[in-house]
BALOBA-1460 file (C-alpha; in Angstrom, 3 decimals):
// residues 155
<rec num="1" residu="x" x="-29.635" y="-1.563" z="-25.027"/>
<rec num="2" residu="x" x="-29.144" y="1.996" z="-23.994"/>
<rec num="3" residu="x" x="-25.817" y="0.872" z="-21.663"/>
<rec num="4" residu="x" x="-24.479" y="-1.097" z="-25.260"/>
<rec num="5" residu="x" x="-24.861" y="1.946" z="-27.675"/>
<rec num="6" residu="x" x="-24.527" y="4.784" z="-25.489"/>
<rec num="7" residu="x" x="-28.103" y="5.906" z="-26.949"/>
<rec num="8" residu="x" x="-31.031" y="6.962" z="-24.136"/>
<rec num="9" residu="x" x="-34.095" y="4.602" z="-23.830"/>
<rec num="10" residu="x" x="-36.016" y="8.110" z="-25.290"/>
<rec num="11" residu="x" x="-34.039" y="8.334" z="-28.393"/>
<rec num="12" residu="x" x="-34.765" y="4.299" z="-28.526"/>
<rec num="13" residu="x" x="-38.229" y="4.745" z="-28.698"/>
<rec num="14" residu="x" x="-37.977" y="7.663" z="-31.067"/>
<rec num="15" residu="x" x="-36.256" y="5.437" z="-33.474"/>
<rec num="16" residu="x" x="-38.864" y="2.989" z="-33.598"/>
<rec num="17" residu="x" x="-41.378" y="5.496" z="-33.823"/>
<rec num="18" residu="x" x="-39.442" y="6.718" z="-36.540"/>
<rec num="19" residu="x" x="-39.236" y="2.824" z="-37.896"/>
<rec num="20" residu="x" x="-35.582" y="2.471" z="-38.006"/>
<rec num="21" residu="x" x="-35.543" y="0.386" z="-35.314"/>
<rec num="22" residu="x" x="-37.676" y="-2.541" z="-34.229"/>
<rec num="23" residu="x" x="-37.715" y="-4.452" z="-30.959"/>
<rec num="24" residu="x" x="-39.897" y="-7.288" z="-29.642"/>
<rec num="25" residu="x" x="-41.698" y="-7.537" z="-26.480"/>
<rec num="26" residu="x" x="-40.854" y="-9.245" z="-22.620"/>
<rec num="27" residu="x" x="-44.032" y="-11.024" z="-21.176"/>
<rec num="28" residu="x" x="-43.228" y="-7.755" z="-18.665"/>
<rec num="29" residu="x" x="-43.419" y="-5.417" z="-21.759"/>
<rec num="30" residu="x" x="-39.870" y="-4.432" z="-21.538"/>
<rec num="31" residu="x" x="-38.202" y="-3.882" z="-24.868"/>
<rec num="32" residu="x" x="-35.947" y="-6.645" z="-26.052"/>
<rec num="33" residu="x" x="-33.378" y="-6.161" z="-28.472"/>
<rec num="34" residu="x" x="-30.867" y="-8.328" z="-30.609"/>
<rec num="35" residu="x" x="-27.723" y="-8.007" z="-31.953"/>
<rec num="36" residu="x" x="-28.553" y="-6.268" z="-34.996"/>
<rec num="37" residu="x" x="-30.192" y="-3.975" z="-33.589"/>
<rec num="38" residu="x" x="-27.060" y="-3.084" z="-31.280"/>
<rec num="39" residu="x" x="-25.298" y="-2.612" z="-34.715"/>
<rec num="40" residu="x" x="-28.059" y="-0.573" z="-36.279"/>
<rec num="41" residu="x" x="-28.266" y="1.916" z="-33.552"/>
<rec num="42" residu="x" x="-24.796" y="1.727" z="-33.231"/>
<rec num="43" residu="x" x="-24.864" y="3.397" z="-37.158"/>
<rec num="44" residu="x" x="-27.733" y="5.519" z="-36.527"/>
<rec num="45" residu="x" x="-25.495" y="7.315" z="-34.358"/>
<rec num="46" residu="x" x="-22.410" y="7.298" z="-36.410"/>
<rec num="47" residu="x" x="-24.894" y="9.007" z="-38.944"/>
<rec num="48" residu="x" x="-26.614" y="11.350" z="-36.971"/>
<rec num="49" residu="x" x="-22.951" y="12.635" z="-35.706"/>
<rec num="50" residu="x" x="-21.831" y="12.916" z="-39.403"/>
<rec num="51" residu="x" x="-24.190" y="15.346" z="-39.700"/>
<rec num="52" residu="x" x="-27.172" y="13.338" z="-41.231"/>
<rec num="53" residu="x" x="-30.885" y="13.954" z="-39.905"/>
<rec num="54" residu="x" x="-33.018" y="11.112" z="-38.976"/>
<rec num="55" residu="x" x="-35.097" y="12.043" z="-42.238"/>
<rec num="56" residu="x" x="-31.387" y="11.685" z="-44.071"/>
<rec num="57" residu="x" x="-31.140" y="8.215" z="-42.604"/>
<rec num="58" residu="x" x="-34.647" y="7.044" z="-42.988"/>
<rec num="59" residu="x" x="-33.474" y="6.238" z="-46.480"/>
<rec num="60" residu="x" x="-30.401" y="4.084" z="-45.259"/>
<rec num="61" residu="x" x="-32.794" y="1.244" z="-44.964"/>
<rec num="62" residu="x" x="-31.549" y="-2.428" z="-44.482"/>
<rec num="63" residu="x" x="-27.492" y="-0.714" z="-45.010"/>
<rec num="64" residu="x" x="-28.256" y="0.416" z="-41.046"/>
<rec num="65" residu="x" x="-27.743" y="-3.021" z="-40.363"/>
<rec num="66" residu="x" x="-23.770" y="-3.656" z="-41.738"/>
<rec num="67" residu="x" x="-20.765" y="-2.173" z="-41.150"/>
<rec num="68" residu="x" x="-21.764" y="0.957" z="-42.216"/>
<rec num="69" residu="x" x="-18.500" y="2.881" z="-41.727"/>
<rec num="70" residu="x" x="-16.565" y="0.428" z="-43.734"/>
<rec num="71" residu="x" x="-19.033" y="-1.043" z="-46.437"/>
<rec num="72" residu="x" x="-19.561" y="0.581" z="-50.105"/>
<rec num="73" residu="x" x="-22.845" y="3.334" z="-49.857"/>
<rec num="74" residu="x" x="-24.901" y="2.847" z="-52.528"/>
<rec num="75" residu="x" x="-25.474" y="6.294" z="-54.417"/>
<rec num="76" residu="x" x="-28.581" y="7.445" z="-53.402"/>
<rec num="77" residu="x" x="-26.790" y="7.289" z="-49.601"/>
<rec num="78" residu="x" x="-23.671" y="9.294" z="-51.151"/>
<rec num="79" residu="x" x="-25.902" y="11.562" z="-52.846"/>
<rec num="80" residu="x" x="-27.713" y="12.560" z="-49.157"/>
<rec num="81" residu="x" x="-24.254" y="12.482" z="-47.548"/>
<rec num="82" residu="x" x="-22.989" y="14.965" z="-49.939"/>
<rec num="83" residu="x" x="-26.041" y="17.302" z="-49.731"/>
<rec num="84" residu="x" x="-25.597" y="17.237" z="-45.787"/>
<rec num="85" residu="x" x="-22.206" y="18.070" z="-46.483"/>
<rec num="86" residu="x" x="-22.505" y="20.615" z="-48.451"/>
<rec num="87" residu="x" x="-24.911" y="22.164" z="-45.556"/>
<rec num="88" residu="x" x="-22.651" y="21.995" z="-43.013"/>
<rec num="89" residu="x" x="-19.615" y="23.208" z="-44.845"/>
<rec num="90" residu="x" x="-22.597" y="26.612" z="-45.382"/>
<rec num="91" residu="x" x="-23.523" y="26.099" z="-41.620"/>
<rec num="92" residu="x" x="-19.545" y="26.304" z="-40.541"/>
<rec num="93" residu="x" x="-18.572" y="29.331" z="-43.176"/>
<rec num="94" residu="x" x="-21.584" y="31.529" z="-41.646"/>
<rec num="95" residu="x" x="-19.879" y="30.430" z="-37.747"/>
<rec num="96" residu="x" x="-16.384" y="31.469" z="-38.916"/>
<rec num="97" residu="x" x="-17.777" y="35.125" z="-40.441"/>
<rec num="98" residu="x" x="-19.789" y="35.447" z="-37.321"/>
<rec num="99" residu="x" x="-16.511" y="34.498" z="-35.029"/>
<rec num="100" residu="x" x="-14.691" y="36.674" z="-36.842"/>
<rec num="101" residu="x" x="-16.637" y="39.556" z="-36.946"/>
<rec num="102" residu="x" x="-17.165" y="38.850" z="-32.719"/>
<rec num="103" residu="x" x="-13.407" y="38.784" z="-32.614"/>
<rec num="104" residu="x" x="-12.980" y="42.097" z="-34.379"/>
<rec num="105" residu="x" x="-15.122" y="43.587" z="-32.166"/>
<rec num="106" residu="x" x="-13.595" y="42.450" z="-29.115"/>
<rec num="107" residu="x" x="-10.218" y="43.283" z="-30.482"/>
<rec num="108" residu="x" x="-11.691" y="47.005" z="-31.442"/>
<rec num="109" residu="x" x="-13.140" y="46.992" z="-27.819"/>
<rec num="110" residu="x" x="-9.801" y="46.492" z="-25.889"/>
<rec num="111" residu="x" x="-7.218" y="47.996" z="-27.434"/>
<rec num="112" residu="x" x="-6.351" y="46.329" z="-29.881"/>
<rec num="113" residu="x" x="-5.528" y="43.367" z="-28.107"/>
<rec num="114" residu="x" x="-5.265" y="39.840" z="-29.706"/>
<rec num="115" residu="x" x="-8.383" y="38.070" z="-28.940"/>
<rec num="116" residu="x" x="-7.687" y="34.991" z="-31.452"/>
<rec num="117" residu="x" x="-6.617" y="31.912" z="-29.723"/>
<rec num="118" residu="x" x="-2.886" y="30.218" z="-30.451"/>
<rec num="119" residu="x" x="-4.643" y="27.185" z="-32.093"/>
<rec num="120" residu="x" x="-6.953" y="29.308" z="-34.490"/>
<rec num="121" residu="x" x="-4.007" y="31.657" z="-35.317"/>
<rec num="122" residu="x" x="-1.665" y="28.657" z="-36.920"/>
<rec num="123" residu="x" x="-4.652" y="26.998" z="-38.883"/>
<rec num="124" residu="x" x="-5.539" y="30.879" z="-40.048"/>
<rec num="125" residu="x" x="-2.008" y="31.837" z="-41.175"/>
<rec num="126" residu="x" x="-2.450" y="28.687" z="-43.009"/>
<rec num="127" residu="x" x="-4.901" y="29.814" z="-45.237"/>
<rec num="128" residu="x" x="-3.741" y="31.480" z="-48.836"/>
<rec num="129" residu="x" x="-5.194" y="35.187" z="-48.492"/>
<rec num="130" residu="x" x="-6.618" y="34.866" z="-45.021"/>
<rec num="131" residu="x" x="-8.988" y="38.119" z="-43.977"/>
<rec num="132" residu="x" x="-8.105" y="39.037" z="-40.336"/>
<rec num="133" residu="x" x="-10.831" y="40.328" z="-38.266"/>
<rec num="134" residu="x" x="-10.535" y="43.618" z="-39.380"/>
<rec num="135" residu="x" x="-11.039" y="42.666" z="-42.794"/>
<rec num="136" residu="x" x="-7.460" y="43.284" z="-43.711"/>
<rec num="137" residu="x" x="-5.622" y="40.763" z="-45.767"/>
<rec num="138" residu="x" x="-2.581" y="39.469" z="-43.973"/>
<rec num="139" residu="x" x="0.235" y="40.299" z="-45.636"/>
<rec num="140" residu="x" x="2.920" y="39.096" z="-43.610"/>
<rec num="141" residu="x" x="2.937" y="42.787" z="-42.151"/>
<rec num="142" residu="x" x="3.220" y="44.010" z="-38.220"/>
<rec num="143" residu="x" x="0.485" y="43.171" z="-35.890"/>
<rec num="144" residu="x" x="-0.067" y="46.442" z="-35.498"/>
<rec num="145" residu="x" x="-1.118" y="47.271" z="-38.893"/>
<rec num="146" residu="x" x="-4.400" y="49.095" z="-39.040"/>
<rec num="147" residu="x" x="-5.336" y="50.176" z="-36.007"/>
<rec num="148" residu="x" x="-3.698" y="47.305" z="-34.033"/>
<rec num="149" residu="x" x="-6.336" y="44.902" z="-34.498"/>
<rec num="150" residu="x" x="-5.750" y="41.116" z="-34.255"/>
<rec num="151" residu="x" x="-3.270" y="40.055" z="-36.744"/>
<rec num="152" residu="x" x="-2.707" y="36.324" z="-36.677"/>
<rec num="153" residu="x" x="1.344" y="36.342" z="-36.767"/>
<rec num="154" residu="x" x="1.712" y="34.969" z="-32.981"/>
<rec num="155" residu="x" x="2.566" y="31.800" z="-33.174"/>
């Protein structure tokens, strides 16, 4: 079972202890599984990298056993999938100020220099009214505008 979902025979028994998973028993007391529950830990995963916590998923119930990324959530399920959401979108705005306020500093620290990556300075000249690290609004101005800190124009 652990080879099949890519789970580790710990976090097996965790989920049964948990009772989202059930298996029965070899005359050698080895765990034996069946298909569903290939398929259920199969989901439990696809949840728990979504973002969901176990608690979250205790209350997926008998849907752990379908084709959970395809099938129709009921909307208690939505409901927890939009609460986790709205967690992590909190959990990555608090990263980005916290990366951003590192960058600054580094910036501040060497010169000036550009410490944002190439990738991170396309998707932040995306943004309408992005705040470089120096809390600056770009502008469409020079990099070197206050103090030559990181300015995300190099593309």
């Amino acid at each position: 079972m652990a080879k099949a979902t890519g789970a580790t025979t710990r976090a097996l028994r965790f989920y049964e202890e948990r009772g989202l998973l059930s298996s029965a028993r070899a005359v050698n007391g080895y765990r034996m599984y069946d298909e569903q529950a290939v398929r259920r830990v199969a989901n439990i995963r696809y949840l728990l990298d979504a973002g969901l916590t176990l608690d979250d998923i205790e209350h997926f119930g008998a849907c752990l056993d379908g084709d959970l990324p395809s099938s129709r959530p009921a909307e208690a399920m939505l409901d927890i999938a939009r609460r986790r959401l709205s967690v992590l979108d909190d959990r990555i705005a608090s990263l980005a100020r916290v990366r951003d306020e590192l960058a600054g500093r580094l910036a501040a620290a060497s010169g000036g220099r550009s410490v944002v990556s190439p990738a991170r300075s396309v998707r932040l000249a995306e943004q309408p009214g992005h705040q470089r690290a120096d809390g600056a609004a770009e502008r469409g101005g020079d990099e070197g505008e206050k103090g030559g800190t990181a300015a995300v124009r190099h593309l």
